[in-house]
C-alpha positions in Angstrom: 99.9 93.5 103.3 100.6 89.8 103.3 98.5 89.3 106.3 95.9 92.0 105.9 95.0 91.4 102.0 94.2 87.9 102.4 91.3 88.9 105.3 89.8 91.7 103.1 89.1 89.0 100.1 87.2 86.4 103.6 85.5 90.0 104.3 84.2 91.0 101.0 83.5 86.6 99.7 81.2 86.8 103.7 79.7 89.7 102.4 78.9 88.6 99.2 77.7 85.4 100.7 74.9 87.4 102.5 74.0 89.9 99.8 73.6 86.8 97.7 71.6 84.9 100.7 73.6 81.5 99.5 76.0 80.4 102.8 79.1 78.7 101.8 79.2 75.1 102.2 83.4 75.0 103.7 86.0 77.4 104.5 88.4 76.1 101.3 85.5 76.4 98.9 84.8 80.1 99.2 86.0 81.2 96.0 84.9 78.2 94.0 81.0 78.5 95.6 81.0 82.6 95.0 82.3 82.3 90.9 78.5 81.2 91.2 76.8 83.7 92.9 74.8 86.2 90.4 75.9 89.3 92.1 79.7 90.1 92.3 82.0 92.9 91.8 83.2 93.5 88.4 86.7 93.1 89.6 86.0 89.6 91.5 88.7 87.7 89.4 91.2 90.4 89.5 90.5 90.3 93.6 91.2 86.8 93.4 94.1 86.4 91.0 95.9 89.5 93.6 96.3 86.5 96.1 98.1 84.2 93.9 100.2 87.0 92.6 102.0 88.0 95.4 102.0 91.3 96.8 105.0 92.5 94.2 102.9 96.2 93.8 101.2 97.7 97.1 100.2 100.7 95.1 97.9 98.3 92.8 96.5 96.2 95.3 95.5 99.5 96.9 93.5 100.6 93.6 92.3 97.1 93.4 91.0 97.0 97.1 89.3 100.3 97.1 87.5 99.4 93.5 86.0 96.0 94.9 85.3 98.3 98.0 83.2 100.4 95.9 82.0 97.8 93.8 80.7 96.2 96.7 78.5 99.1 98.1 77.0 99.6 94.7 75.8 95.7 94.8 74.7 97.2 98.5 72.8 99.7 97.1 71.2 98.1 94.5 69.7 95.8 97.1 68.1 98.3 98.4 70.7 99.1 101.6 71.3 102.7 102.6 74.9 102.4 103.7 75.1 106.0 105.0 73.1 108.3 107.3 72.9 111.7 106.0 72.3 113.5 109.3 74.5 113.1 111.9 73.1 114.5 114.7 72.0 111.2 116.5 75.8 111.4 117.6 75.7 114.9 118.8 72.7 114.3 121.4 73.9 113.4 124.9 73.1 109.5 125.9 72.0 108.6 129.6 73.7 105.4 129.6 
C-alpha cells in the first residue's frame, strides 16, 4: 500500500492537471499548484492528508481511493467526457491485423 498509494495521488494530481488544462510547474509542487485548480474532488485534502498519515487503516484508504475515483469521473463528466462505451460489440468483431 505504501508503494502503490502514493502513485494513485501522482495519477489522479496528472489527471486533474489536464482536466484543469494548468501543467504543473515541478514535480515537488504538485499538491501546492493543484489546492489552486478550480475543479477538484471533494475529498482532495482528505487524499492528501492519507499520505502523511501513514497507511495505519487499509480498509479506509480503500473507501478514500475509490471515492476520489468516483469523484474524479464526475469532474470527467461534467467536462463533457464520456468515460464508458455502452455497446460493446467493437470487441466482438474479428480484426485483420
Amino acid at each position: 500500500l505504501s508503494l502503490v498509494y502514493p502513485d494513485m495521488v501522482r495519477l489522479v494530481l496528472i489527471t486533474l492537471a489536464v482536466l484543469n488544462a494548468r501543467p504543473f510547474t515541478t514535480f515537488v509542487r504538485m499538491i501546492a499548484e493543484a489546492r489552486g485548480f478550480d475543479m477538484l474532488p471533494a475529498s482532495f485534502e482528505a487524499m492528501v492528508e492519507a499520505l502523511r498519515g501513514g497507511y495505519d487503516d487499509p480498509p479506509a484508504i480503500s473507501v478514500l481511493a475509490l471515492g476520489v475515483f468516483e469523484e474524479v469521473e464526475g469532474l470527467l463528466e461534467l467536462a463533457g467526457l464520456e468515460l464508458y462505451e455502452d455497446d460493446l460489440s467493437a470487441f466482438d468483431e474479428d480484426v485483420d491485423v
